[in-house]
N, C-alpha and C positions, 0 to 999 in steps of 0.2 A: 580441631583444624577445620577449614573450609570444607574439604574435598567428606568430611565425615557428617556433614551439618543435612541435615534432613528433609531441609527444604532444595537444597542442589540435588541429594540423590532423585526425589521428587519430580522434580526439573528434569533430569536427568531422563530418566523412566518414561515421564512422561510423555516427549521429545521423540521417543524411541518408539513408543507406539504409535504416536501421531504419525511418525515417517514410516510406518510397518502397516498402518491403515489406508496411507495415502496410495504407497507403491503397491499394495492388494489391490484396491480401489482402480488403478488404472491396468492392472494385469487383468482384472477382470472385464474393464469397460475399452479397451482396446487403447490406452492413450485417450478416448473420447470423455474425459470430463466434463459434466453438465458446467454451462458457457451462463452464468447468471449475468443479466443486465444489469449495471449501477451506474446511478449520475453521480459526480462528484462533484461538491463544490468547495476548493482548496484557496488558501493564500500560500504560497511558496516567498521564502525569503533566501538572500542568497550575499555575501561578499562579493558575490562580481555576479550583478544580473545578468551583463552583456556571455558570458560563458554559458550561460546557464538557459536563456533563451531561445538557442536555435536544438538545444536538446528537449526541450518543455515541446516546441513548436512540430516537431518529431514524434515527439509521443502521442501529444493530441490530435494533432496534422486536423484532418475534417468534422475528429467527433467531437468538436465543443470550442469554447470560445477562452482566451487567452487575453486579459488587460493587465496592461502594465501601470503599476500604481507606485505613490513615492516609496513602500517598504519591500515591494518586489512586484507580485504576479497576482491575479487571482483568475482561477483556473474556474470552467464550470464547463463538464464536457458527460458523455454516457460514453461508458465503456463495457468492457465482457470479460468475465475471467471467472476463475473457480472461487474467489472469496475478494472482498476486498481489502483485506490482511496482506492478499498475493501482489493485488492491482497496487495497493500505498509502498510496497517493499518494490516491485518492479521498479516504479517513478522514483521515488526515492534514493533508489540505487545509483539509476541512472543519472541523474541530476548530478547527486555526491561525485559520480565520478570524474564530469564536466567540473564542480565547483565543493570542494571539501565542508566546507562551513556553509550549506543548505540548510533551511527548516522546511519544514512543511507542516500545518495545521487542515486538516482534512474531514471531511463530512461524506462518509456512502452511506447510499440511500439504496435497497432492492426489495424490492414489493411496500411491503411495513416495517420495516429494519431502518434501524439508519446506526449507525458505526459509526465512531469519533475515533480519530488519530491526531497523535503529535510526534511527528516522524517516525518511528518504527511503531512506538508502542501506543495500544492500542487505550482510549480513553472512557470506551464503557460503548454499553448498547442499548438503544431504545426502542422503544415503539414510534412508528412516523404518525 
């Protein structure tokens, strides 16, 4: 069965520590999570860009710049937050909830890292 497959309890476990290091991590640092800077450069696609626009426009507001192209958006802004895992899941969220059938193709970049995304999941990591 699924629920016995090794790679879910894995999953599983795993998941369970991450959220048991993260809620240690902030009981220790007071809620004050180190704030990393990352610029991101995204194309966002969407079934109804006009829905999906004044929520993009919101999220980015002054930190970066928003073109509207024939397949949707492309986003290129610096933002803050504890990972960019956090920051593509926030937008993303958000977005979806404005318009269900969003994509997002995404690039963060902090210090020498840079991060690839395709909607949630994560596309590998490199050196900049």
């Amino acid at each position: 069965m699924l629920a016995s497959s090794p790679l879910l309890r894995y999953t599983v476990a795993t998941r369970r520590e991450q959220s048991f290091i993260s809620e240690r991590a902030r009981t220790l640092w007071g809620d004050k999570m180190a704030q990393l800077k990352f610029s991101v450069s995204a194309h966002v696609s969407s079934d109804n860009p006009s829905a999906v626009k004044p929520v993009l426009e919101q999220l980015i507001a002054d930190k970066g710049t928003i073109r509207q192209t024939d397949q949707g958006f492309e986003v290129e802004a610096e933002l803050e937050g504890e990972s960019a895992r956090d920051l593509n899941r926030i937008i993303l969220s958000a977005l979806r909830r404005a318009e269900k059938r969003t994509r997002i193709r995404a690039e963060w970049t902090s210090g020498d890292t840079v991060e690839k995304f395709f909607d949630y999941g994560s596309k590998g990591t490199r050196k900049a």
